[in-house]
Residue, then its C-alpha position, 0 to 999 in steps of 0.5 A: x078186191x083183188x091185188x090184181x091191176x089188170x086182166x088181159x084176155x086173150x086167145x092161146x095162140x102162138x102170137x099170144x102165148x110168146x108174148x105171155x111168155x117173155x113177160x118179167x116175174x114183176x109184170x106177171x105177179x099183177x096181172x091174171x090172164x084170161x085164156x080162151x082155149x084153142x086148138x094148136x096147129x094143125x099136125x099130121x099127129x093132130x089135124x083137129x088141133x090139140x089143146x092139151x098141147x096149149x094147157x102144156x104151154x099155159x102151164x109153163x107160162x104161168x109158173x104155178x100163178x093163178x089163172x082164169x080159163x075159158x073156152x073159146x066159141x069162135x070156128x076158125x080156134x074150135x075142134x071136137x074137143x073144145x066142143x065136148x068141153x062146152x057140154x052142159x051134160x050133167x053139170x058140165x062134167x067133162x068141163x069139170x072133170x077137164x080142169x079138177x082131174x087131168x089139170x088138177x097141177x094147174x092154178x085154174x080159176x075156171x070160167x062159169x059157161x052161163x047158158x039159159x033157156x025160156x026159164x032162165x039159167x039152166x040147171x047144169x050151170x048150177x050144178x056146176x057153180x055147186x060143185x065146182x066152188x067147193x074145190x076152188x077159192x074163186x070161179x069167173x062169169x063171163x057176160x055182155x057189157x049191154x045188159x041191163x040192171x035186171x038182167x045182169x041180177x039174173x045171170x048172177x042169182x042162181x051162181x050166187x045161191x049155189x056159190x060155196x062160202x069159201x068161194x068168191x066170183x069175179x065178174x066180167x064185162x065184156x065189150x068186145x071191138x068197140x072202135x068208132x062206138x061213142x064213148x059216153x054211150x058205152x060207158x054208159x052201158x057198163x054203168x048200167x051192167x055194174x049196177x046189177x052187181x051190187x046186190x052181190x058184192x058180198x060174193x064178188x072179188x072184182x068187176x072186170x071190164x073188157x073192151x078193145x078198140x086197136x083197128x083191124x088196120x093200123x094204116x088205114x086207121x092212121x092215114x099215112x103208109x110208113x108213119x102214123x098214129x091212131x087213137x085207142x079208147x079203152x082207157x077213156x073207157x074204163x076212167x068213164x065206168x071207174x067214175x062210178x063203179x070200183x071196177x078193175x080194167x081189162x082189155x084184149x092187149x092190142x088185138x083186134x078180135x076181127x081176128x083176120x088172118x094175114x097170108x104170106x107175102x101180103x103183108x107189110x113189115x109194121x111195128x106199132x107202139x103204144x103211147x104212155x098216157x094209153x091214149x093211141x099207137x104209133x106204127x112204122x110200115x115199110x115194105x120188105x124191098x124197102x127196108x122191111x123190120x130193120x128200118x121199121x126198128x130204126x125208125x121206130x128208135x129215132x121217135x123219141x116222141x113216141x117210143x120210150x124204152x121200158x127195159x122189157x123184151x120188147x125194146x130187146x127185140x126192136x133193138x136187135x131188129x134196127x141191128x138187122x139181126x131180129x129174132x122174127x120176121x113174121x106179123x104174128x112174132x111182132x103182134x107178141x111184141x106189140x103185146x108185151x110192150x102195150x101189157x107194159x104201158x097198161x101196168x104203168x098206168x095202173x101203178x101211176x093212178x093208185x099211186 
């Protein structure tokens, strides 16, 4: 198994990277991110987006540390760039040719794009694993968390038999939203998925599994307009599949993968803090007439109940903003603030059970 106590999955998007950006070396070192490439913002320069323009910015944040990139499939992040990357052709060669030529500087584990067809796994997908292994120390697989045993051993064997010696896999398990899903049933879903790893431990670094419950809207889920509270259940989650399987926990910090967009002006000022024990959020909302982010960090300061400080850049920003003074006043800078707190909380944790 790997050093790593926590695998966080998120998209490259400016929210994201921010908050990937201000985190401390210490906090970094534990984690390897997952990466779903992105286009960038739309430019006269670029009206497809760029992503070369986001490899620039995981390059900086990453600093010469490891980690795993796959390419996001959702319309509202794609452009023709990212859709000649998901080619299969020959091996995924531009895939290939993507991450072992124009970013051979960067420390990529790269993700393994599992297509099948009535046969089974596709050729390409092979070839990939075959040459691809031989010029990295681990590749990643990325697959559903409802698949069974059987199907699980599927995916893995043809990746597996073509995986050099000298490579490992890690393998992810993936949930996605899983808010008002019962816990017990989606653990055991992953038990069943986990189970179809054994036969291949031998060639497997880390079980990964991923899950998000934080709601598309905190106020609704808490029931009160300018205070409240909601419970989060990846960790009832993870302690429910770790009862019977080594697996290491990932998630998506915080973000709901609904993904909606906020247009301008109809937002409330909100900044949401997760709980120590990982358990919920609290929020404070108020409108910008009323007080907007100032008062949020004022209020948000006087719970103590609720917020501790952790000396990370996020309680820099929340302190600045209860000066009136904040860096931000936009709902993406405070997600990256949301963010960095929680990927802080997750660490804690992580530290106090191995402990």
């Amino acid at each position: 198994m790997s050093d790593y106590d926590y695998f966080p999955i998120v998209k490259t998007r400016d929210a994201e990277l921010r908050c990937f950006r201000n985190l401390n070396s210490r906090s970094f070192d534990k984690i390897l991110p997952i990466y779903e490439l992105t286009k960038s913002r739309i430019t006269k320069k670029a009206p497809d987006g760029d992503i070369y323009r986001r490899m620039k910015q995981i390059e900086e944040i990453q600093a010469g540390r490891p980690f795993i990139l796959d390419l996001c499939t959702d319309e509202r992040y794609i452009n023709p760039q990212i859709e000649q990357l998901l080619s299969g052709a020959h091996g995924f060669r531009d895939w290939q040719y993507f991450i072992f030529d124009l970013h051979v500087n960067l420390n990529i584990i790269p993700m393994v794009h599992i297509f099948e067809d009535d046969d089974g796994v596709l050729p390409d997908v092979e070839e990939f694993v075959k040459s691809a292994s031989c010029k990295v120390d681990h590749l990643a697989a990325r697959m559903p968390f409802d698949l069974d045993k059987e199907s699980i051993e599927n995916y893995l064997e043809p990746i597996v038999k073509n995986l050099d010696s000298s490579c490992k896999l890690y393998v992810i398990l993936d949930a996605g939203f899983v808010r008002d899903k019962e816990v017990s049933s989606l653990v055991d879903y992953f038990i069943d998925s986990c189970s179809g790893t054994v036969k291949y431990r031998e060639f497997i670094e880390d079980v990964v599994i991923l899950t998000t419950s934080f709601p598309s809207s905190p106020a609704v889920e808490g029931g009160h307009d300018s205070s409240g509270k909601f419970l989060i259940t990846e960790e009832d989650i993870y302690e429910g599949v770790r009862e019977e399987f080594d697996v290491k926990y990932g998630d998506y910090a915080s973000i709901n993968t609904e993904q909606i967009e906020i247009k301008g002006g109809t937002f409330v000022p909100r900044i949401d803090i997760a709980s120590l024990d990982g358990r919920s959020f609290s929020y404070k909302r108020y409108r910008r007439q009323a007080g907007g982010y100032a008062l949020c960090a004022k209020r948000t300061i006087e719970d103590t109940a609720n917020y501790t400080p952790l000396d990370v850049w996020a309680d820099e920003e929340i302190a600045l903003a209860a000066k009136d003074i904040p860096n931000g006043i936009s709902p993406a800078f405070w997600i990256s603030v949301r963010m960095n707190y929680y990927i802080e909380t997750r660490l804690l944790l992580r530290r106090d059970s191995f402990s």
